[in-house]
N, C-alpha and C positions, 0 to 999 in steps of 0.2 A: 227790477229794471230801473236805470236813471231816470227819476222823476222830468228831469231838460230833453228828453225827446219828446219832439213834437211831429217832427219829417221824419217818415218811415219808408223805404223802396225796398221790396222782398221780390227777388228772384225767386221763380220754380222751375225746376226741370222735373226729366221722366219721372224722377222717385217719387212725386207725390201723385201721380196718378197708376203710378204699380199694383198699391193696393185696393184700386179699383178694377181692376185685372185687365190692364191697359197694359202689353210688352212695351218694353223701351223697344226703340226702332233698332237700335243696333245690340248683337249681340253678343258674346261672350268670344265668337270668332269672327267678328267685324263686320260679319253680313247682319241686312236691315230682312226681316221677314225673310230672308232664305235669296235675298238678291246683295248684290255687291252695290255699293252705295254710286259708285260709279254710271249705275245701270239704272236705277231708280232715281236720283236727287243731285241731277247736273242738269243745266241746259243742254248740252250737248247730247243725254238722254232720251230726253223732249224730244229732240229734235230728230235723234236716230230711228228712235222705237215707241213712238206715243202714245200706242197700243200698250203694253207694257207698264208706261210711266199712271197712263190714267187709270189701268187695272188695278195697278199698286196700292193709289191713293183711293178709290172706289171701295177696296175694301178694308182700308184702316176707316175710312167713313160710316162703313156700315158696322163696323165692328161698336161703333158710338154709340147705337140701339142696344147693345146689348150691356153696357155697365152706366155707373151712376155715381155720383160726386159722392167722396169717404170723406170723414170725419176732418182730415186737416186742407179741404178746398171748403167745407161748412165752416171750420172753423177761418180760415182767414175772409170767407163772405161776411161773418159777423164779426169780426176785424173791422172792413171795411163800411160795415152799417155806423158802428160806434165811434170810429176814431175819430177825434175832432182836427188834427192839424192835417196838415198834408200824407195823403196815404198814394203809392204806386206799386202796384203788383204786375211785375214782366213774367210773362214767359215764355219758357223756349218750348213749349208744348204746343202741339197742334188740334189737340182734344179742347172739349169745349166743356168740360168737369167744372173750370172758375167759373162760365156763365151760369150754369145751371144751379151752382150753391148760389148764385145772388149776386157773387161778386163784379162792381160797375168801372171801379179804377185798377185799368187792366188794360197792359199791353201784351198782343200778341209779337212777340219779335219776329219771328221764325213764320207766319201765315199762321191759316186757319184750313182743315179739312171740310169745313162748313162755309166755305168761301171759295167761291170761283173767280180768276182772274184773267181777263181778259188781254194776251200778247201784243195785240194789236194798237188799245187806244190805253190801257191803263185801268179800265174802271174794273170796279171789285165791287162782286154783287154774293148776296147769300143763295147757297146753294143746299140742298138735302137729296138725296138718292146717289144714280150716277152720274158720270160726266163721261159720253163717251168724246174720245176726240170731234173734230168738228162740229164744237157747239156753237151755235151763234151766240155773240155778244148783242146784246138788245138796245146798248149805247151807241155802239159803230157800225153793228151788221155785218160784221166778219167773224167766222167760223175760226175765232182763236183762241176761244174760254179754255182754262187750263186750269189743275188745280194751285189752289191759292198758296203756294207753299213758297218760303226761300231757300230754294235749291244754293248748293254749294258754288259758294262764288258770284255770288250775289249779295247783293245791298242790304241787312236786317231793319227791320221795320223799326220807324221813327226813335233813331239813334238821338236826334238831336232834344227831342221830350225825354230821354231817359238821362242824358247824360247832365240835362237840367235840374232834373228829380233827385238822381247819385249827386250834385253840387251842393243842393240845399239839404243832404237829408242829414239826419241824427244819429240815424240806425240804419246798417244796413244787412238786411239778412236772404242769405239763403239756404234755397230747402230740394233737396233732393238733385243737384247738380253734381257732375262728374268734374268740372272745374277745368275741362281739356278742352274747350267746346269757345271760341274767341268769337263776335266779340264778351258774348258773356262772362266769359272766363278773367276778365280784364276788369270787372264792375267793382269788384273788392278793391281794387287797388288805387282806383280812383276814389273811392269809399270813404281810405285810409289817407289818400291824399288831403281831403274835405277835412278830417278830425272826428268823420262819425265813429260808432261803435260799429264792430263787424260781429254777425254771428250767425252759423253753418249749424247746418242743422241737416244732417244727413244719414243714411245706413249705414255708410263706411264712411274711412277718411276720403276726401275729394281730392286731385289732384291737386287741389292750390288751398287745402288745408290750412299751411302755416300761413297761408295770408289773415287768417280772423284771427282776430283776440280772443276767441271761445269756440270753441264746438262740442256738438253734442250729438251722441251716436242712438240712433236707435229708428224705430218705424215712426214716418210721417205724420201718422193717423196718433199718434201717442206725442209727440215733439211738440207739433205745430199747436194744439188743441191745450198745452201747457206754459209757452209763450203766449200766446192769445191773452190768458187769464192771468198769466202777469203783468202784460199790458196796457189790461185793461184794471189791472188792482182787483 
């Protein structure tokens, strides 16, 4: 690696929580768990079938009890123990695999299934079990807790820290993203506008592949854990 990086911003998506046996939400015929994404992860959702929407997320949250952070979310926690200059780790993930390896510099874009958020007044509190609709909120006292998620068509979480992070970085990598998926999908390019290094680190090629200067094909749990120790010399 170029000894002049010091700012680092690593996107992850699904692929680095696959091999903890975490599905990607959407599958191979476009349904998220056997529902049309339409049905599950719109306001409009919400709003029709709440029952349904909070079942959805109920049990991708409980499915969290059952796996545990692999090799390349241990290895960028101890990335982010060691790095001395600026380190930002986003992701589009909803699982909570980066808290559990350690890792502190970390943005959820996309929500958290361990986080409930309130429709009403805005506040976001941590949550663990279910959420059946009509939760109260313990801030405002309206029964409008929902899960913490940015459903489609909606705002991604604190754009304006990430796109500060993508300004100043050096290097910019990601791991395990499909590249189709905006505004994520857009990070490279701004990357490359700044003069960082770009590098994908993926199973397959990503849809916006030719945007990095490098990529490299193989399992997350063998990639990331190989970068790490270059970067660290």
């Amino acid at each position: 690696m170029n000894p002049d990086i010091r700012n680092i911003v690593i996107l992850t998506g699904a692929g680095i929580s696959a091999e903890s046996g975490l599905a990607t939400f959407r599958g191979p015929d476009g349904l998220w768990e056997g529902h049309r994404v339409e049905d599950v992860c719109t306001p409009e959702a919400i709003a029709r079938n709440p029952a349904l929407v909070h079942r959805f997320y109920d049990e991708r949250r409980a499915k969290l009890d059952e796996v545990a952070p692999n090799a390349a979310h241990e290895a960028l926690a101890a990335l982010d123990r060691a790095w001395p200059g600026e380190l930002l780790i986003v992701t589009q993930n909803v699982d909570d695999l980066h808290e559990r390896a350690g890792a502190k510099r970390l943005i959820h874009m996309h929500g958290a299934l361990r986080s409930a958020l309130c429709a009403a007044c805005g506040k976001a509190v941590a949550w663990s079990g279910s959420l059946p609709p009509g939760s109260v909120c313990d801030g405002c006292g309206k029964p409008r807790l929902r899960p913490d998620i940015v459903f489609f068509g909606e705002m991604s979480y604190e754009m304006d820290a990430i796109d500060d992070a993508l300004r100043r970085a050096d290097l910019f990598v990601s791991i395990g993203t499909s590249g189709a998926v905006y505004p994520a999908a857009g990070f490279v390019q701004t990357a490359r506008h700044v003069g960082a290094r770009t590098l994908e680190l993926n199973l397959d090629p990503s849809a916006g592949s030719y945007y990095f200067e490098e990529s490299r094909l193989g399992p997350a749990s063998v990639l990331v854990p190989e970068m790490v120790r270059e970067l660290l010399g």
